[in-house]
C-alpha positions in Angstrom: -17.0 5.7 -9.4 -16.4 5.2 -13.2 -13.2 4.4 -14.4 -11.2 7.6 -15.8 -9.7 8.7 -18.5 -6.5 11.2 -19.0 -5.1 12.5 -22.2 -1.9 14.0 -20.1 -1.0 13.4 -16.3 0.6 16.4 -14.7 2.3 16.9 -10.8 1.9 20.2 -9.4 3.6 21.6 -6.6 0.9 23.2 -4.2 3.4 25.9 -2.9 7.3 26.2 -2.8 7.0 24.0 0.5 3.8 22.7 0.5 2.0 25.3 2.0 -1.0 25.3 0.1 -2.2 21.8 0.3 -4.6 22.1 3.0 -6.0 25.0 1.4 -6.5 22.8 -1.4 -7.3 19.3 -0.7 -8.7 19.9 2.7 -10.2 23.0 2.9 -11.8 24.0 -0.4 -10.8 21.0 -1.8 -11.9 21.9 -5.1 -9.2 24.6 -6.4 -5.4 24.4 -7.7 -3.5 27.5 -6.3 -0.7 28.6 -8.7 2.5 30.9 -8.0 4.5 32.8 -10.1 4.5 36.3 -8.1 5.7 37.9 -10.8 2.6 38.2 -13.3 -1.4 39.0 -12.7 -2.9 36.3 -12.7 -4.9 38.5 -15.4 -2.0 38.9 -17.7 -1.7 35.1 -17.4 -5.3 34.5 -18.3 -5.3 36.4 -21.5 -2.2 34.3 -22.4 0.8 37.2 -22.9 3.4 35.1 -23.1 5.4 37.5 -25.2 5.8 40.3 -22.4 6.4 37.3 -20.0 9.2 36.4 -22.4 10.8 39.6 -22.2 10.3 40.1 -18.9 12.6 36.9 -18.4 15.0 37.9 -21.3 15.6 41.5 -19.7 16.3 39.6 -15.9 18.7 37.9 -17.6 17.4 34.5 -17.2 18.6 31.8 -19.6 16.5 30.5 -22.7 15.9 27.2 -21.4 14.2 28.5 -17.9 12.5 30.7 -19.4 11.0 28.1 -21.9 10.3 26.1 -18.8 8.8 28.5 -16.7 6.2 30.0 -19.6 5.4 26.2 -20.5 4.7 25.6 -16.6 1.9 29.0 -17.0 0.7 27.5 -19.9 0.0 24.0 -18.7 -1.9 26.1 -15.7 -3.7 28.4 -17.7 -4.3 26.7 -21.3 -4.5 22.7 -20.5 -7.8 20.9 -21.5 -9.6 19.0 -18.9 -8.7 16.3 -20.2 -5.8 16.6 -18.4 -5.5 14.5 -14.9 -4.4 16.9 -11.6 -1.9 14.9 -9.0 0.0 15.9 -6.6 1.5 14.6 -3.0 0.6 15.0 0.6 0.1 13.4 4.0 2.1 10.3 2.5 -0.7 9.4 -0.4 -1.1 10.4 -3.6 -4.3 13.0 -4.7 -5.5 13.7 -8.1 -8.6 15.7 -10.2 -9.7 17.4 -12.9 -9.0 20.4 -13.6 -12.6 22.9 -15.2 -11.8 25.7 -17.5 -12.9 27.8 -14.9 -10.3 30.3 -13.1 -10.7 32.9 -10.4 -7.7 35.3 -9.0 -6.4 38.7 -9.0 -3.2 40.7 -9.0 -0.2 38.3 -8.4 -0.5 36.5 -5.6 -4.4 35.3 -6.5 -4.3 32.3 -9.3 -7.0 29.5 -8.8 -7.9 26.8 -11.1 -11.5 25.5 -10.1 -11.5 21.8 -10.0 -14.5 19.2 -11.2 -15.9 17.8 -8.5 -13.2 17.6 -5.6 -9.3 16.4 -5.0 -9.4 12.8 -4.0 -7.1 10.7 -2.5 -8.6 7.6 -3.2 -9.3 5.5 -6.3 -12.3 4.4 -7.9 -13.2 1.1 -5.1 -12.4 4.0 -2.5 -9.1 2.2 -1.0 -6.5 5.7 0.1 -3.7 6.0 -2.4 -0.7 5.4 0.3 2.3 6.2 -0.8 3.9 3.1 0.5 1.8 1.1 -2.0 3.2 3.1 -5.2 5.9 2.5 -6.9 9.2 4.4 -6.5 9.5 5.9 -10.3 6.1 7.7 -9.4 7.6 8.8 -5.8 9.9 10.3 -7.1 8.3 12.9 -8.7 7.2 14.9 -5.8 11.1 15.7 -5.8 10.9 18.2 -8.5 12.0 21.3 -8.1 9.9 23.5 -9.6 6.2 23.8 -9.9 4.5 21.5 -12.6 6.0 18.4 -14.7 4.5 15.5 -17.1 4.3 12.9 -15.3 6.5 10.1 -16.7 4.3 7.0 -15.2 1.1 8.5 -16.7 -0.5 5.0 -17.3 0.2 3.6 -14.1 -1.0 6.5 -12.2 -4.3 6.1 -14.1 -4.4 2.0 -13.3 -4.1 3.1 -9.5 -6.7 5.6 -9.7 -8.5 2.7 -11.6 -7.8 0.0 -9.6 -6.6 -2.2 -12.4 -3.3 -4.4 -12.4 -0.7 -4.8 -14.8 -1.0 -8.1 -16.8 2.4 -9.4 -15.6 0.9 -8.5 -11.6 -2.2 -10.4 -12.9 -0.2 -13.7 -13.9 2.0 -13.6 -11.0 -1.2 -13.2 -8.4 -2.7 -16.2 -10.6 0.8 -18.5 -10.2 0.6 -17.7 -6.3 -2.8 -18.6 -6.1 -1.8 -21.6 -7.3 0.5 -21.9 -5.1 -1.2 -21.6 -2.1 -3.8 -23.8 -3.3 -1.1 -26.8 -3.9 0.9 -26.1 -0.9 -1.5 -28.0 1.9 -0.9 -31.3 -0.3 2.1 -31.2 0.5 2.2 -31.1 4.3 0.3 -34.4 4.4 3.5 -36.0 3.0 5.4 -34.5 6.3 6.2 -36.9 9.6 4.8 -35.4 12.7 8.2 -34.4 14.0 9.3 -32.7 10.3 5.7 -31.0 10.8 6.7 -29.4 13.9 9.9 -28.2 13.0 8.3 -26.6 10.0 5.5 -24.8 12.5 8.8 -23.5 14.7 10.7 -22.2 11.4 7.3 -20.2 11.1 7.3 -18.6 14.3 11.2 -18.1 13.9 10.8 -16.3 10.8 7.8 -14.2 12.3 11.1 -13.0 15.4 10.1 -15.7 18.1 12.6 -17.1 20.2 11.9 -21.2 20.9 12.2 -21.3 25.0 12.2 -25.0 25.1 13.1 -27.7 22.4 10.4 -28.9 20.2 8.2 -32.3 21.3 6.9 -33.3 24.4 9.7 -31.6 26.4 7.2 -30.5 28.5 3.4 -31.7 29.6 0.8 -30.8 26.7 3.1 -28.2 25.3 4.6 -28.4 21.9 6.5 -25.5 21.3 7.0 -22.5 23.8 7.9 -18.8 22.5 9.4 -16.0 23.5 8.9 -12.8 21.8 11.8 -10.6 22.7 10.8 -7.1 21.4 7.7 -7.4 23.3 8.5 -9.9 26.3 5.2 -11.8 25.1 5.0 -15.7 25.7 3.1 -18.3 23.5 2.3 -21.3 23.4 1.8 -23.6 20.5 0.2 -27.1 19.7 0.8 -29.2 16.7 -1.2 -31.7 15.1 -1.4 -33.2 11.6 -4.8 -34.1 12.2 -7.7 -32.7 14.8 -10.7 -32.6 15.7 -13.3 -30.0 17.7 -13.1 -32.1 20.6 -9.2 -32.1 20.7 -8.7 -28.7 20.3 -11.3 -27.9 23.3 -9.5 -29.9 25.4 -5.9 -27.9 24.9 -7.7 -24.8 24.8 -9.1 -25.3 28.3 -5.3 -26.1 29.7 -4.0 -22.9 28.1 -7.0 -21.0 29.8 -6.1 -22.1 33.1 -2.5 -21.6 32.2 -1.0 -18.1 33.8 2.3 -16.2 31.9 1.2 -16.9 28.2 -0.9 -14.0 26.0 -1.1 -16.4 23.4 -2.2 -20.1 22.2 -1.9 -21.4 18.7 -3.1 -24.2 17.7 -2.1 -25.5 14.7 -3.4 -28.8 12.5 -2.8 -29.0 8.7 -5.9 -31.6 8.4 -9.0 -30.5 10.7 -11.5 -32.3 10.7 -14.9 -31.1 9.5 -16.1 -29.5 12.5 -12.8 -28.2 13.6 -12.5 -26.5 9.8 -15.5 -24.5 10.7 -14.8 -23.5 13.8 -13.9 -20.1 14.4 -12.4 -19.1 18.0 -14.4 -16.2 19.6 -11.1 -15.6 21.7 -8.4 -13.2 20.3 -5.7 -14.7 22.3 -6.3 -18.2 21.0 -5.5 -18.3 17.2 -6.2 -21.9 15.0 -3.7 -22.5 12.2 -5.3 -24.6 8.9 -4.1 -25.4 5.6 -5.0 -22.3 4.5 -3.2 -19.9 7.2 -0.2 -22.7 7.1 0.3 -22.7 3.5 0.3 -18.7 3.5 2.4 -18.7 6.1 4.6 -21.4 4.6 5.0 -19.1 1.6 5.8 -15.4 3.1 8.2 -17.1 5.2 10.0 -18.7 2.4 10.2 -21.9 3.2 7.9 -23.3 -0.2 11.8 -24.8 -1.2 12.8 -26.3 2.4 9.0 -27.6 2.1 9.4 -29.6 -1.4 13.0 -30.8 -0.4 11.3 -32.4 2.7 8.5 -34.2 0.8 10.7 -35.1 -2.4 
């Protein structure tokens, strides 16, 4: 898809409770259904707005909610399309276009046709989950009435686009960095430091050391215990490796019963060991790449540096 465009971003409120978002997005999925009881939708189309005025005025409703609701008809009936469509449901966000185009009749019938189709997906065709957007967007599903400018117009519009802000840019460029420097580091680490920085890994990830770290134990450098699940690993450190070595481990741990999982983790493989990948889902291989991402979302880049300074 091409990038978009919006002159305005609106959230509309598919029903009082929701109830006509399947209608909408899955079932025609190219229609916004519109309330307001009260008025034909054929009254609304010819834009009266002066009887709906008085109609207000004579129920006794206040000036300001009756500006509000003839401005929410008005951005239903009279917005350009221009105008970008979003709205909330089945925890992502979904958004259109809105066409000039209307059908209805009497008051309870008051569709908008939509260009093309409601999508909850951007341009690249990744789903708009709510849990990836940000909480000033969230929370306008919360309003109370039907239709509202949406405050965070530009960053719905980057979502829908796939684009970053330039500040999200820099920091993904710093961490790249980052993780690029990191590995240099754990060549400057004694084997005994290395280890304890593999088991503050595993700790941070929930695992529960069984035995202490070293050669406690025949050909086993760390044993784990995950106590949500009741899972057992077992891990093997090396600073340095190679294809032949880690063959030889991963043959003990298949004839090993009571563990689900070996990891095998060396911060300087050698060649053929850096391009091995293991066919075996139960037997994972750390490398400078997965140790120094790792090393990172477990926050120990300071306890790293402090070792090595």
């Amino acid at each position: 898809m091409k990038k978009i465009t919006a002159s305005k971003v609106l959230f509309i409120k598919l029903g009082s409770s929701g109830e006509w978002k399947k209608e909408c997005l899955l079932e025609k999925k190219n229609v916004i259904r519109f309330g307001f009881f009260e008025f034909d939708h054929e009254l609304c189309l010819k834009g009266d707005w002066d009887f709906i005025r008085n109609y207000y005025e004579k129920e006794g409703r206040n000036k300001g909610k009756i500006t509000m609701y003839i401005n929410q008809l008005k951005a239903f009936y009279e917005s350009p399309e221009s105008i970008l469509w979003i709205t909330f449901a089945d925890q992502k966000m979904w958004w259109c276009f809105a066409s000039r185009n209307f059908e209805g009749s009497g008051k309870t019938e008051k569709f908008r046709l939509v260009q093309g189709e409601w999508s909850d997906k951007n341009i690249n065709g990744d789903l708009l989950l709510a849990s990836k957007l940000s909480g000033q967007l969230l929370k306008t599903q919360m309003y109370q009435s039907t239709i509202c400018e949406v405050e965070a117009a530009e960053y719905v519009v980057r979502k829908i686009n796939s684009e970053k802000l330039p500040e999200v840019l820099e920091v993904e460029l710093n961490f790249e960095q980052l993780r690029i420097s990191i590995p240099k580091l754990f060549k400057k680490l004694t084997d005994k430091d290395f280890e304890i920085f593999v088991d503050l890994i595993f700790r941070h990830m929930g695992c529960q050391r069984v035995g202490a770290i070293g050669k406690t134990q025949k050909d086993i450098d760390i044993e784990l215990l995950m106590p949500v699940s009741g899972e057992r690993f077992l891990v093997q450190v090396k600073s340095r490796a190679d294809l032949r070595i880690f063959r030889e481990y991963n043959d003990m741990f298949l004839k090993t019963d009571g563990y689900s999982k070996f990891f095998f983790v060396v911060h300087s493989p050698s060649h053929d060991l850096q391009k091995y990948i293991s066919d075996n889902q139960n037997v994972v291989i750390w490398k400078a790449k997965e140790l120094s991402e790792h090393c990172i979302n477990s926050g120990l880049t300071q306890w790293l540096i402090d070792k090595v300074n």
